[in-house]
Structures are given as C-alpha cells and as structure tokens.
Biopython code that builds the backbone (N, CA, C, O; Angstrom):
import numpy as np
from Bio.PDB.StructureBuilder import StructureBuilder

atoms = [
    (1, "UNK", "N", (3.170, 13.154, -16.962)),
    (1, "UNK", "CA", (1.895, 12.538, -17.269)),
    (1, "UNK", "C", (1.896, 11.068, -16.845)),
    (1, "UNK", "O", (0.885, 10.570, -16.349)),
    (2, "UNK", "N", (3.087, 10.328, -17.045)),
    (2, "UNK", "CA", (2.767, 9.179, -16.913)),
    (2, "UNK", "C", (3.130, 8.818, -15.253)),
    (2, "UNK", "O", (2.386, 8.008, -14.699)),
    (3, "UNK", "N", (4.089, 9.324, -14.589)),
    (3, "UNK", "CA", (3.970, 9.427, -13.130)),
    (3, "UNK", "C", (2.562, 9.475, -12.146)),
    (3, "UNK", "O", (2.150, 8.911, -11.132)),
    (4, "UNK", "N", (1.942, 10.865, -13.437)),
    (4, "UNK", "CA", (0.437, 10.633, -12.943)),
    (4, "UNK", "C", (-0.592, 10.001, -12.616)),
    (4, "UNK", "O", (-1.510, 10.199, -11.819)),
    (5, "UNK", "N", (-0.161, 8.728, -13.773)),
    (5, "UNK", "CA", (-1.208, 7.893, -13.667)),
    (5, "UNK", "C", (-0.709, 7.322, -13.204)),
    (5, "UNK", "O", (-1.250, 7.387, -12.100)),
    (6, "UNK", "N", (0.748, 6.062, -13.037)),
    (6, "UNK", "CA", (1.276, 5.325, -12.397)),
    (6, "UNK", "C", (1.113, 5.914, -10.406)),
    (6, "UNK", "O", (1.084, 5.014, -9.567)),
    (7, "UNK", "N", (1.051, 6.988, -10.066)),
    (7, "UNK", "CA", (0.601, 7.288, -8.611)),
    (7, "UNK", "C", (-1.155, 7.016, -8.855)),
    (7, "UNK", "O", (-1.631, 6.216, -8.049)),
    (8, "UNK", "N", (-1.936, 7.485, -9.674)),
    (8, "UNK", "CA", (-3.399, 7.490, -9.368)),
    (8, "UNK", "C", (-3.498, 6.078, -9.681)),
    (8, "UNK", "O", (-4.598, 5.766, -9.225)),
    (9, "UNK", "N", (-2.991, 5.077, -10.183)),
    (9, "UNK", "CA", (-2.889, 3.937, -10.013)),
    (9, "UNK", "C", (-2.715, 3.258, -8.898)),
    (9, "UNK", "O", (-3.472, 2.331, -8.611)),
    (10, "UNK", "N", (-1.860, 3.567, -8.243)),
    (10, "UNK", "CA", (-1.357, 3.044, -6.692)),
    (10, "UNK", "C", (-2.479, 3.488, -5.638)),
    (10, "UNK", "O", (-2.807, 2.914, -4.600)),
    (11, "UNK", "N", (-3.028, 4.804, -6.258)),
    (11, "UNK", "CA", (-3.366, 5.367, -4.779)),
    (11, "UNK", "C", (-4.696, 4.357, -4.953)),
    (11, "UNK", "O", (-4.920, 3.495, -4.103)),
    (12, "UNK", "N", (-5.580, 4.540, -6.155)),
    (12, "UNK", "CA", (-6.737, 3.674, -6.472)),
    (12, "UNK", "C", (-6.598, 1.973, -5.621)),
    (12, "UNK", "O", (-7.389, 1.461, -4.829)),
    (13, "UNK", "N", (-5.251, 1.415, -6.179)),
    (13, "UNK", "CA", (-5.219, 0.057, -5.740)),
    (13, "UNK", "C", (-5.334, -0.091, -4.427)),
    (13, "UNK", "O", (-5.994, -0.966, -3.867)),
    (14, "UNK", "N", (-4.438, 1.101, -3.707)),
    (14, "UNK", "CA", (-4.617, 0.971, -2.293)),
    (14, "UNK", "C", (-5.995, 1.298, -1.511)),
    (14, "UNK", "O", (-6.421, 0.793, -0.472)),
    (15, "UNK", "N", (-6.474, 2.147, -2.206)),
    (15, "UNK", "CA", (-8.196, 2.496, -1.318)),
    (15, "UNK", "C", (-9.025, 0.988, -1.613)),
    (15, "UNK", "O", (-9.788, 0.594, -0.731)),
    (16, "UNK", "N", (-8.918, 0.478, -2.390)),
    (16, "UNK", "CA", (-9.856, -0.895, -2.681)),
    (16, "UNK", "C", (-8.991, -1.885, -2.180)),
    (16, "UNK", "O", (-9.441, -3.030, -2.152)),
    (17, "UNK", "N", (-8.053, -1.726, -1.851)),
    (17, "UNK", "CA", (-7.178, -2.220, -0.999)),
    (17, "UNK", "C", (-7.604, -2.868, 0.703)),
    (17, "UNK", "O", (-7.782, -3.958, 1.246)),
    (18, "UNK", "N", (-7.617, -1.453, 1.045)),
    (18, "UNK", "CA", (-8.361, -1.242, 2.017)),
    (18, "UNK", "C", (-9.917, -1.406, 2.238)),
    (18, "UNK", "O", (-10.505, -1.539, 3.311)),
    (19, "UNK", "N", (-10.318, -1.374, 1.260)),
    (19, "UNK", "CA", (-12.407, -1.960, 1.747)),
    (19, "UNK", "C", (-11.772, -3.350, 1.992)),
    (19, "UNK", "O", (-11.930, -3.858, 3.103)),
    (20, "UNK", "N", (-11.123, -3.952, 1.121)),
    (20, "UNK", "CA", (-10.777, -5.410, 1.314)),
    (20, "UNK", "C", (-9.965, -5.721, 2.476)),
    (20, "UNK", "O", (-10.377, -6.630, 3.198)),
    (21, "UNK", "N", (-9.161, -5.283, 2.708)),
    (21, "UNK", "CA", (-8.839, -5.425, 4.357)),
    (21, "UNK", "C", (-9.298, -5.226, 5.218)),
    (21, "UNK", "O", (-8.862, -5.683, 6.275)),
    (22, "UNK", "N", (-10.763, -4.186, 5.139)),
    (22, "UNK", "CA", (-11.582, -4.044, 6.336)),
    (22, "UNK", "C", (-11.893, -5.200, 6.868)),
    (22, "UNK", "O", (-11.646, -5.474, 8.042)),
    (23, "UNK", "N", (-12.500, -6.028, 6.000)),
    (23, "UNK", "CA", (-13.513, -7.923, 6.373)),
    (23, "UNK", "C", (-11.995, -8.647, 6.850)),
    (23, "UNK", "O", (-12.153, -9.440, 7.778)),
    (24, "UNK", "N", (-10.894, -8.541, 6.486)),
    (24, "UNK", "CA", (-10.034, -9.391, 8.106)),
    (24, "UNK", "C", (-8.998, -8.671, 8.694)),
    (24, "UNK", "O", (-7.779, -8.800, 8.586)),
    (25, "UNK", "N", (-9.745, -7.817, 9.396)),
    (25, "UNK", "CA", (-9.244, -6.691, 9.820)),
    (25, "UNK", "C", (-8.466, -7.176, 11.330)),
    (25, "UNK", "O", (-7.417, -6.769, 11.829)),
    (26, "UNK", "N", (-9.462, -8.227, 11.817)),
    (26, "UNK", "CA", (-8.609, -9.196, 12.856)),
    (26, "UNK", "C", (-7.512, -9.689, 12.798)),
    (26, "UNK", "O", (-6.731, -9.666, 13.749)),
    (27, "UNK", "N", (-7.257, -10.232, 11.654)),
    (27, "UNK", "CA", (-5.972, -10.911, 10.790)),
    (27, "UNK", "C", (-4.691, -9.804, 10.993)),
    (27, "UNK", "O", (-4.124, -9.458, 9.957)),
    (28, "UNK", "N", (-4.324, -9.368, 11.978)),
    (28, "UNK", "CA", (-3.307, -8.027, 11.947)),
    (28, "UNK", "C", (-1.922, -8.527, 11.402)),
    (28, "UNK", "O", (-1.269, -7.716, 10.744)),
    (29, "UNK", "N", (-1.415, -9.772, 11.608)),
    (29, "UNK", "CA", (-0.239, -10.023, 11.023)),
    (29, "UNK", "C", (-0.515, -10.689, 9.717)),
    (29, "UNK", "O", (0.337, -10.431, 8.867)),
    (30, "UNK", "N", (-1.251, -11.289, 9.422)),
    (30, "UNK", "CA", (-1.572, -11.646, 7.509)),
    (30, "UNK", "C", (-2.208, -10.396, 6.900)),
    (30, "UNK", "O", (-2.829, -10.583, 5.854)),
    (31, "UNK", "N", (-2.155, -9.191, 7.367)),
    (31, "UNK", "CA", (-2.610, -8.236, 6.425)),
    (31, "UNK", "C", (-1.431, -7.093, 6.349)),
    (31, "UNK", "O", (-1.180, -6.343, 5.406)),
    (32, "UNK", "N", (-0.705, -7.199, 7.786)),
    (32, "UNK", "CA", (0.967, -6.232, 7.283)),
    (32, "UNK", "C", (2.057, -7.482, 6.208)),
    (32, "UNK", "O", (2.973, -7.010, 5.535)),
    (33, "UNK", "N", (1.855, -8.613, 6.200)),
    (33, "UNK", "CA", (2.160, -9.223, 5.494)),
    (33, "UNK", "C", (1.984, -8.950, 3.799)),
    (33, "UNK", "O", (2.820, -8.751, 2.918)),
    (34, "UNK", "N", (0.489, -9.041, 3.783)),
    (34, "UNK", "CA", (0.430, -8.401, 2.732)),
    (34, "UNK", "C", (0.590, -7.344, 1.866)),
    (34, "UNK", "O", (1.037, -7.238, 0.725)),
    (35, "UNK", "N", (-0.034, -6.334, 2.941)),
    (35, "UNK", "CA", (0.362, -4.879, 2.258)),
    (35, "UNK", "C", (1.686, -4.826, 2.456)),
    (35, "UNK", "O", (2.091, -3.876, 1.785)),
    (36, "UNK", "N", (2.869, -5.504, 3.201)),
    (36, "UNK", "CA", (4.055, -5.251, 2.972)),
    (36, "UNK", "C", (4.747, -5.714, 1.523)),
    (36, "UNK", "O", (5.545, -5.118, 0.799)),
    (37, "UNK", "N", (4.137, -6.971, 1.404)),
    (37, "UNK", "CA", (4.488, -7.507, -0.264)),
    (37, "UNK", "C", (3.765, -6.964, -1.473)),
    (37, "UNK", "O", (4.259, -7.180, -2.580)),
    (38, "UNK", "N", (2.696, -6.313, -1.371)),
    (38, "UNK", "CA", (1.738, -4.972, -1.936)),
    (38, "UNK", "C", (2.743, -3.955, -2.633)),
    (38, "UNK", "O", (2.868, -3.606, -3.807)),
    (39, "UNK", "N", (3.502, -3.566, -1.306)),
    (39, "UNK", "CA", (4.217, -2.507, -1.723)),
    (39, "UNK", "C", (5.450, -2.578, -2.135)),
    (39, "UNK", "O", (6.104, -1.699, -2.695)),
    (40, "UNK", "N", (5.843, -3.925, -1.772)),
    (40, "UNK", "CA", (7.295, -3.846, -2.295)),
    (40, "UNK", "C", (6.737, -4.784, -3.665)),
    (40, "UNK", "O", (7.681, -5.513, -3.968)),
    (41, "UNK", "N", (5.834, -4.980, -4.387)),
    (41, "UNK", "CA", (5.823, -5.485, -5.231)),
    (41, "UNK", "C", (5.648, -4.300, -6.128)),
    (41, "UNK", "O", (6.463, -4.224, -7.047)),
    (42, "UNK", "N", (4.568, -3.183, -6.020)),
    (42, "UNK", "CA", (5.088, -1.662, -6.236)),
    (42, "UNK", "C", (6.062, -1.129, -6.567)),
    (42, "UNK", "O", (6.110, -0.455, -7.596)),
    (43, "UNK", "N", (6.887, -1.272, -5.917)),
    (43, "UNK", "CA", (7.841, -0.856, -5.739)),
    (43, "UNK", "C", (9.257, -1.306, -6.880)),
    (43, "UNK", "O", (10.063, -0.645, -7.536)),
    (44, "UNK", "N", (9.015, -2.728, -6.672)),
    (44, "UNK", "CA", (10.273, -3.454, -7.596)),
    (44, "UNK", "C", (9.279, -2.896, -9.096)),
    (44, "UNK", "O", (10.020, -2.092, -9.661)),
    (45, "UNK", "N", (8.232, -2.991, -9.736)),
    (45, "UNK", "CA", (7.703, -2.584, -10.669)),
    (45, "UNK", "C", (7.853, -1.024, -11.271)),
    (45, "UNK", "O", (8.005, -0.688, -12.445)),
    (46, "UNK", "N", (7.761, -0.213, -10.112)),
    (46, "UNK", "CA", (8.102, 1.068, -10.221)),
    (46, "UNK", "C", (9.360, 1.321, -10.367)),
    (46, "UNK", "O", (9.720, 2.316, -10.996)),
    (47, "UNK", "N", (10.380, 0.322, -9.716)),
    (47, "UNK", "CA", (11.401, 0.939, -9.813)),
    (47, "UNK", "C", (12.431, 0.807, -11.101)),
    (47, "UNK", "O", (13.327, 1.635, -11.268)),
    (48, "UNK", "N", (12.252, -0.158, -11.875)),
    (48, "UNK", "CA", (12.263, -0.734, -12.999)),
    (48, "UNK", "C", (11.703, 0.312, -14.359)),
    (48, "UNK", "O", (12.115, 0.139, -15.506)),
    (49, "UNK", "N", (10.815, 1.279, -14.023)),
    (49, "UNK", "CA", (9.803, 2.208, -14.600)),
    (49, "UNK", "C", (10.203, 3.567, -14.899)),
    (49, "UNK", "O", (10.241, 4.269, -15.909)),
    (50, "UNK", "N", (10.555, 3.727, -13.380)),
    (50, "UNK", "CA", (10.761, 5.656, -12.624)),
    (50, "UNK", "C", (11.917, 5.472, -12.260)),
    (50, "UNK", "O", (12.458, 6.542, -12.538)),
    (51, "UNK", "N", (12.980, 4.555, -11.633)),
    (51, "UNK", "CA", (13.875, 4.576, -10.595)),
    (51, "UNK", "C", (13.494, 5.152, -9.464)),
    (51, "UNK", "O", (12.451, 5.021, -8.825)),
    (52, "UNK", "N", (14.582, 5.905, -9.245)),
    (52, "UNK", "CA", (14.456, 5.775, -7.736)),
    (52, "UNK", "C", (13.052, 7.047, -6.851)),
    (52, "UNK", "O", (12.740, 7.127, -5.663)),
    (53, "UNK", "N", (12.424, 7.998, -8.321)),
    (53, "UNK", "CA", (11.805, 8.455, -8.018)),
    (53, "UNK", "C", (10.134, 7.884, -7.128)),
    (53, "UNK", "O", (9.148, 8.565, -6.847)),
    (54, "UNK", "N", (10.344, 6.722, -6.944)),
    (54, "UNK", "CA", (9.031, 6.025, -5.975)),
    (54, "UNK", "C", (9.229, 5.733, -4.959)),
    (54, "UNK", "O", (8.342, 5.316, -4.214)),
    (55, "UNK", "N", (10.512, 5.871, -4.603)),
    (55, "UNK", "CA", (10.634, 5.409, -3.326)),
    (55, "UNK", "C", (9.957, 6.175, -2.317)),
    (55, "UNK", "O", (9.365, 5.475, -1.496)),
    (56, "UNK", "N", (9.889, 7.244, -2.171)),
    (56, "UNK", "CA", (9.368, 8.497, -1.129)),
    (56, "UNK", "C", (8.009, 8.015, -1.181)),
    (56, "UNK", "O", (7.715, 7.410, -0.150)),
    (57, "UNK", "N", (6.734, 8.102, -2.352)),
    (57, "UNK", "CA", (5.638, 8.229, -2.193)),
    (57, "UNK", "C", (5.319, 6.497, -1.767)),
    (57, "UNK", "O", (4.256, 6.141, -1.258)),
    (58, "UNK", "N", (6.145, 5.815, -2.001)),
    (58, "UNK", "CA", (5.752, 4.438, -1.692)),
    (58, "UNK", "C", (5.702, 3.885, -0.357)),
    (58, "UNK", "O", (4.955, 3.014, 0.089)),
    (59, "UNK", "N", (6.903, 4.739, 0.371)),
    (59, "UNK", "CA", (7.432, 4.509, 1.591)),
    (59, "UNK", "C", (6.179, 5.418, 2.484)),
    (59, "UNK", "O", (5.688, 4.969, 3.520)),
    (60, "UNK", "N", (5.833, 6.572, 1.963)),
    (60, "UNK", "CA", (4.573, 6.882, 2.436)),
    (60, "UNK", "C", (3.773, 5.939, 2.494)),
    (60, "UNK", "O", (3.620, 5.309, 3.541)),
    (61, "UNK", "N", (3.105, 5.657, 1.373)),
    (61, "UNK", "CA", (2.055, 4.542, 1.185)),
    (61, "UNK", "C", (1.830, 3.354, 1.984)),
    (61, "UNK", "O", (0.763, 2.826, 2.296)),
    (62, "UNK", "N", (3.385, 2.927, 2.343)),
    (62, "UNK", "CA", (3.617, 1.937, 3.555)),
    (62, "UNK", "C", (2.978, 2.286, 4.575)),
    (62, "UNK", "O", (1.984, 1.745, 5.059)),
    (63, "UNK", "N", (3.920, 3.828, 5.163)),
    (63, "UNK", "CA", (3.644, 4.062, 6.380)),
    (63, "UNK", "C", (2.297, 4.163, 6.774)),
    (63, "UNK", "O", (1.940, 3.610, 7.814)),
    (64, "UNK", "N", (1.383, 4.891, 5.978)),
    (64, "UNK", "CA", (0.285, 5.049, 5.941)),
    (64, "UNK", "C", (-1.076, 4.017, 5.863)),
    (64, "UNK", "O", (-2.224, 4.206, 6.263)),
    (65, "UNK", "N", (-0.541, 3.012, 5.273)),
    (65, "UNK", "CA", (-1.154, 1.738, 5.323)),
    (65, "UNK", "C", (-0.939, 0.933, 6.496)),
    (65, "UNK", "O", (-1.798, 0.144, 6.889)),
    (66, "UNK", "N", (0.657, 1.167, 7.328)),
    (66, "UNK", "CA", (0.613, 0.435, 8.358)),
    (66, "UNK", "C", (-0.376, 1.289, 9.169)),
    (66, "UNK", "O", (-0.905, 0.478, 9.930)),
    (67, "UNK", "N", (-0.792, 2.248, 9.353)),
    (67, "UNK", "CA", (-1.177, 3.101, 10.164)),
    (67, "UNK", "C", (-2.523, 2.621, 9.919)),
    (67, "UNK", "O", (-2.778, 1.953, 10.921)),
    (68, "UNK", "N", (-3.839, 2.579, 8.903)),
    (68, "UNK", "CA", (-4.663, 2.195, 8.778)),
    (68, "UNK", "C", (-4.968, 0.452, 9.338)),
    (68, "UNK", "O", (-6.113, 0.041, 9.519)),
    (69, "UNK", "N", (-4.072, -0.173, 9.492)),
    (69, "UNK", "CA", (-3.978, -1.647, 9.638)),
    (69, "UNK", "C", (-4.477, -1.529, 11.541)),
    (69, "UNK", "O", (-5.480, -1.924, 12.135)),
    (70, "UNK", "N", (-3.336, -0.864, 11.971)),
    (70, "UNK", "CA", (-3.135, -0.937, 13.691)),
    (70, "UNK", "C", (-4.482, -0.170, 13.903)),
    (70, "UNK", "O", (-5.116, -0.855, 14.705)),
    (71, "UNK", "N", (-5.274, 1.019, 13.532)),
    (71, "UNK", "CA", (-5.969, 1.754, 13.906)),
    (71, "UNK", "C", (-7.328, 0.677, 13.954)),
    (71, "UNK", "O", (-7.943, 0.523, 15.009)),
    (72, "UNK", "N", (-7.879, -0.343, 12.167)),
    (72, "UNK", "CA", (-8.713, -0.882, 11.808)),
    (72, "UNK", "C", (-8.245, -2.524, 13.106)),
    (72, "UNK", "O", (-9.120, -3.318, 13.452)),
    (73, "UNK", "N", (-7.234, -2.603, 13.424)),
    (73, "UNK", "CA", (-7.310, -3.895, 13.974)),
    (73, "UNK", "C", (-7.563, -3.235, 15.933)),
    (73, "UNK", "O", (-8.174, -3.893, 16.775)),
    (74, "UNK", "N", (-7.009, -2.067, 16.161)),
    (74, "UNK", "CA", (-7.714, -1.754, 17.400)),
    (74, "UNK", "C", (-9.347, -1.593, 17.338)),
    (74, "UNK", "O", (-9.862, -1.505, 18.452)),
    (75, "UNK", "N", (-9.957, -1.557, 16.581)),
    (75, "UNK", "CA", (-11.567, -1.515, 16.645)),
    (75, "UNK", "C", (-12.166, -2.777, 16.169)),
    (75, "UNK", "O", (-13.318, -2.713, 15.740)),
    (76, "UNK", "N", (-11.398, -4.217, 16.184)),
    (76, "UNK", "CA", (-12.025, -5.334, 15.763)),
    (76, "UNK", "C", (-12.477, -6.331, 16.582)),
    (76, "UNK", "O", (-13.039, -7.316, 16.103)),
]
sb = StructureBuilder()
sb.init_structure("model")
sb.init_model(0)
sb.init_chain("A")
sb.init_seg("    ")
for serial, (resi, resn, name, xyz) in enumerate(atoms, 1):
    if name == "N":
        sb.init_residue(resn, " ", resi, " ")
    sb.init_atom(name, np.array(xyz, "f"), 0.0, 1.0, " ", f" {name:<3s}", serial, name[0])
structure = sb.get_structure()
C-alpha cells in the first residue's frame, strides 16, 4: 500500500513535472540538470524509506524523462 502511493506520488510529480518543462524546453542542459537532481533527490528519499527497492522504477523514470527532454528540445 504504501509503495503505492509513494510510486503514484512520483509518477504525479513527474507529469506536472513535465507541463513545467515544456515552457523551457530550449533550456536542454538546465532541464537534464534538473530532472537529474529530481531524481536523485527521489531517490536518496526513497531509499532511506524502501531501500533498494526504487532503484529500478526510478532509473526508469530517469530514462524516460531523459527521453521526453531530447524529443521536447528537438521540436523547440
């Protein structure tokens, strides 16, 4: 239960995450900056929480966010 919410937590932060990174979407290296300290701030919080069980969905979350970053900064 509480994994549950601690992921629907993350996933939430990250979609509003993202409307907010749309507007400096130009900014390609101050926004992997960020979502890189995003997630490892995630991460040190989670891990403190769950151990080592966040690492996988977080490391997703990365990848997946870098992926939204390069895609949103090729159309800017």
């Amino acid at each position: 239960m509480v994994h549950g919410f601690f992921y629907g937590v993350i996933l939430v932060a990250f979609a509003l995450g993202l409307v907010g990174q749309w507007y400096y979407r130009a900014y390609r290296d101050l926004l992997l900056m960020v979502h890189s300290a995003e997630v490892l701030f995630i991460g040190i919080v989670g891990w403190y929480s769950f151990g080592p069980l966040v690492l996988g969905p977080l490391f997703a979350l990365w990848l997946s966010g870098l992926g939204v970053i390069f895609i949103m900064n090729r159309f800017a």
